[in-house]
N, C-alpha and C positions, 0 to 999 in steps of 0.2 A: 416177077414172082417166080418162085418155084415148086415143083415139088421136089423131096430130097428122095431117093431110095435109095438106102443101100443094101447090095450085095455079096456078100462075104463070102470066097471061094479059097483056100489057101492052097487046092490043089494046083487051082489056073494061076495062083503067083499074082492077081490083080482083083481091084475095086472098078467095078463097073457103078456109075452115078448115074442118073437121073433125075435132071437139078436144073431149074431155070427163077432160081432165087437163094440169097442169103439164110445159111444158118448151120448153126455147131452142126458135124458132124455126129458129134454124140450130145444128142442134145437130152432134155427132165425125159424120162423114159424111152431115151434111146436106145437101139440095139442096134446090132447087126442085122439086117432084113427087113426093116420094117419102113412102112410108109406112114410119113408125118402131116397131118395137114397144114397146106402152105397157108402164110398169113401176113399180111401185113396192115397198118397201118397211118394215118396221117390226123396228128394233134392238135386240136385248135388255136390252144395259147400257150406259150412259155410262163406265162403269168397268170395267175390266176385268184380273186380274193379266195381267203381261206372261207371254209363253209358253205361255198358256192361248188358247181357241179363244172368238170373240167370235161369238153365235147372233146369225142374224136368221130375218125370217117375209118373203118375195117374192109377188106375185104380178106378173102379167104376161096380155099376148096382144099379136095382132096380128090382121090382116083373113086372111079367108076363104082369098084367095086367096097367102098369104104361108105360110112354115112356119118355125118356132122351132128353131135351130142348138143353140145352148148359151147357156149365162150366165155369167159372172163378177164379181168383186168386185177391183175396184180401191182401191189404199191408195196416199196422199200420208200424209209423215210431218215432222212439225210438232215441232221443241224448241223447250221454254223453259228457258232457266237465269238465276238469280239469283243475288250475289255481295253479301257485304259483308264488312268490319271494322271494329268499334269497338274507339277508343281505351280502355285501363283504366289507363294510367299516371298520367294526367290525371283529373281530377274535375269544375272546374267548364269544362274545353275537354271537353264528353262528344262528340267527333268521329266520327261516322260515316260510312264512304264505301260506295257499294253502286252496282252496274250489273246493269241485266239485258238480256236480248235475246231474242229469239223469231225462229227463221229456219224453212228449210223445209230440210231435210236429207235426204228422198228424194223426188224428184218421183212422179206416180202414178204403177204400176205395177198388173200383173196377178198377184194373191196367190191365189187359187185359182181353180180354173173347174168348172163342173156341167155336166152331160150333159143337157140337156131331157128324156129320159127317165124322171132322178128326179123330175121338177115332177109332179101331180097336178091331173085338171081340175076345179072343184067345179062347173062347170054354166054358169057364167060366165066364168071365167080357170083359168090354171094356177098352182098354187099350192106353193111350195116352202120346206121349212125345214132350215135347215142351220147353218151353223158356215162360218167364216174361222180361220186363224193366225194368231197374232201374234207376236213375236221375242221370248225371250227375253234379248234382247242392249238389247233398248231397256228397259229394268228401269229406274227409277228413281234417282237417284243424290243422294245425302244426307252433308256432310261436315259437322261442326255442331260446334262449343266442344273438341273434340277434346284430348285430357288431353298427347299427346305430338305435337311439330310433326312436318308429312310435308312436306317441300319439294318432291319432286315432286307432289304431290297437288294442292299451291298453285299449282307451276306448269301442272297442268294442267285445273285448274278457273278460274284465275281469268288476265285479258288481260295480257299484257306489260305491267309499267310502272307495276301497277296498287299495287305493294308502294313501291314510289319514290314514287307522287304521294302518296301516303298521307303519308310520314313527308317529304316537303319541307312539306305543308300542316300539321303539327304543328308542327316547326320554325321557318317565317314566323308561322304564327300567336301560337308562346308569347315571340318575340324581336322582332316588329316595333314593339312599344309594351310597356310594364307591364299592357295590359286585364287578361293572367293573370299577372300578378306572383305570386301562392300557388300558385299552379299551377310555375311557373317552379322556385321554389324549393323546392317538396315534391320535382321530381324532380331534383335536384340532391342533395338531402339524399339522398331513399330510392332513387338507382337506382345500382349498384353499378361506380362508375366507378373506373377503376385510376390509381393514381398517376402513372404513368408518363404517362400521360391530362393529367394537371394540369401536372405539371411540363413536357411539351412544349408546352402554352398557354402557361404563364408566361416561357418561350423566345419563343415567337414573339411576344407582346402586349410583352413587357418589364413582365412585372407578377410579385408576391410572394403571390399568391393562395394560399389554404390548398391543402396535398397530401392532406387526411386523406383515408380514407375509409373510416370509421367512420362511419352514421348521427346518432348522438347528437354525435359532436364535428362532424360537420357542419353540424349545425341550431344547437351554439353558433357554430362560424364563421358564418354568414349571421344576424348580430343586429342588431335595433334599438333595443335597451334597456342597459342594462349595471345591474352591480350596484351599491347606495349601501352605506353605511356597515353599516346592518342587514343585508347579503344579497337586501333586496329588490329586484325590476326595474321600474326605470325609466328615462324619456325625461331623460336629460342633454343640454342644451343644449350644444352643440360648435362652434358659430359664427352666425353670420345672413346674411340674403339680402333683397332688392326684386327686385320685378317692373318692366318696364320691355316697352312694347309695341310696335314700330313696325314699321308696315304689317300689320299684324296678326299678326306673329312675337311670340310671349310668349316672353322671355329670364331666366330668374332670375338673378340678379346675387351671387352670393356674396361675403361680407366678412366680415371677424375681429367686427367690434364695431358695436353699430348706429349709433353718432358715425358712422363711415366711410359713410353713404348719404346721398345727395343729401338737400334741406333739404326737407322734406315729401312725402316718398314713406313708403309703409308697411314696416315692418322686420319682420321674423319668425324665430322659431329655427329653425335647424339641429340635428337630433338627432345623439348618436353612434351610429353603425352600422357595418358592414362598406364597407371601403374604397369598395365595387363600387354602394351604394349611397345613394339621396337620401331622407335620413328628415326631414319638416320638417312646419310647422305650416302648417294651410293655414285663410287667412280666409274662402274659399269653403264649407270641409264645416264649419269651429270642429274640428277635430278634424288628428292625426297623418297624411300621406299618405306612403307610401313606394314609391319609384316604384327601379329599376334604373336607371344614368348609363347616358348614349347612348354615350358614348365605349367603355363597357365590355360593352353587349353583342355584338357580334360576339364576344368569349371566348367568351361562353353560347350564340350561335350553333354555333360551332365545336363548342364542349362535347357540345350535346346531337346535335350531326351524328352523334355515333360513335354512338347508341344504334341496334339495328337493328329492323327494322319489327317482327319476331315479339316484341319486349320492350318496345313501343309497344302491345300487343296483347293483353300479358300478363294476366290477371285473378287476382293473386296471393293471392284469399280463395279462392278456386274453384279454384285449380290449372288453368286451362285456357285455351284461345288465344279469341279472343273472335271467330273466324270464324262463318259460316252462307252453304253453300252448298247448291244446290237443283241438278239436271238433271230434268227430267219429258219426258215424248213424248207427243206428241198422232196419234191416228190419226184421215185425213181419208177415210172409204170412200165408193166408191160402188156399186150394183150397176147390172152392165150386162146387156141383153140382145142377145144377135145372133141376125138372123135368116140363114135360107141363101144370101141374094144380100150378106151381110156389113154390111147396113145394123143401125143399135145404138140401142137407144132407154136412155135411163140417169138414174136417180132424179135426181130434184131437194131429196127430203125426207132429207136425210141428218144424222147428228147425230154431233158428234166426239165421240170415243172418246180416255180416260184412261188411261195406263197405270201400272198401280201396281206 
């Protein structure tokens, strides 16, 4: 430990210290001249339940000619909270969105104070052990996969906005290309869209898209096989196409018959499928690609618009919403000493405090 003195001479060109411990040079009512009383201490727990009283061990002194007022214990108070939701509607789109933040939500204050009285001298300092409060109210806060949704809960754990950017980014991501074409059409099959749903699409597109919605007669509407003569599925050829490339724009070319393409370009089939999409043979993989027509998805856009963020979120093996939310508080103490003329000497060795 130390005591700090300093003295300020700008004629002698130097600082002369008197210092056998840690702490700002200018420290809560520092000056030039003055003597601080030295302080430190040593903290019980790093953890500690909220509402329960957090020990520590002080010791302290000051010079001769100075005398010890009281002491206190200052708390700055520190949250962190983290937020996310994962997608479950989707499979290979496994979407996670999460924010966290850590701010300061009480600046210091004075949480208890001691009489120098209670301190004891052991021959060298005064030595004091005692206890601080802490809040019951800063209790930890835990909302996790939760079996039944709380929409105030949500609105008040998680940022404005935060349920919106979620389900636009599902949305662009499973309509702006086919990458999740299976994905696309698993939740079209399995998510429980109402007729009325279809039939005002098919209004506004000017399309005869299926109204079912029935799972299984959904997954036969979205086919790309059909049945042959035995009942078996398979890829029936339904017309043909070339590639043609310019400026580096690839354009498939569609045609009844493969006579109908230019004289030495490559011809390939067309499978039958649902109107909405392009099932065909591709020279690149030797194998079937089936990709959704550009023209048609804005419907699927539109479509999966109506789905709402909580059934984006659903984990329908588990029964539960696929949130995890977190609130914790951090206590930042310090101990202070004040002497009779109001000057404060105040630990440097302080260690935060968790509240559980």
């Amino acid at each position: 430990m130390k005591i700090l003195n300093i003295i300020g001479s700008l004629a002698l060109g130097a600082l002369v210290l008197t210092s056998c411990a840690n702490h700002d040079l200018i420290a809560d009512k520092g000056e030039l001249g003055q003597v601080l009383p030295t302080v430190d201490w040593e903290q019980s727990s790093k953890v500690v339940k909220s509402g329960k009283y957090a020990g520590f061990k002080a010791k302290y002194y000051t010079s001769a000619d100075r005398q010890i007022d009281h002491s206190e214990v200052w708390v700055q108070v520190k949250r962190e909270q983290t937020a996310s939701a994962t997608a479950k509607l989707t499979t290979a789109l496994a979407y996670n969105k999460s924010y966290s933040v850590t701010d300061t939500v009480r600046s210091a204050q004075s949480v208890a104070k001691y009489a120098h009285s209670k301190a004891e001298w052991d021959g060298h300092e005064f030595v004091l052990t005692d206890s601080f409060p802490t809040s019951r109210t800063l209790a930890p806060v835990v909302w996790k996969t939760p079996t039944q949704w709380d929409e105030d809960k949500f609105k008040s754990y998680y940022p404005e906005g935060f349920d919106t950017e979620f389900v636009e980014h599902m949305i662009t991501t499973l309509t702006k290309d086919s990458a999740y074409y299976n994905d696309l059409r698993n939740v079209y099959v399995k998510y429980d869209f109402k007729k009325e749903t279809f039939e005002a699409l098919n209004a506004k597109y000017g399309v005869s898209f299926p109204t079912e919605t029935e799972s299984d007669k959904k997954s036969d509407a979205w086919y790309t096989q059909v049945k042959n003569s035995k009942g078996e599925m398979v890829d029936e050829i339904d017309h043909y196409y070339y590639i043609t490339v310019v400026n580096e724009q690839t354009t498939y070319n569609e045609i009844a018959t493969p006579e109908a393409a230019p004289e030495g370009v490559s011809v390939f089939p067309v499978y039958k499928s649902s109107p909405w999409l392009f099932s065909r043979y591709s020279d690149d993989t030797g194998g079937k690609i089936t990709t959704v027509r550009a023209q048609y998805m804005p419907y699927w856009k539109d479509l999966i618009s109506t789905i709402p963020f909580i059934d984006w979120i659903y984990d329908s093996g588990n029964k539960v919403y696929n949130v995890d939310f977190s609130r914790t508080y951090h206590l930042q103490p310090t101990y202070r000493v004040y002497d009779t003329e109001g000057k404060v000497g105040i630990t440097s060795n302080n260690e935060e405090i968790t509240l559980n």
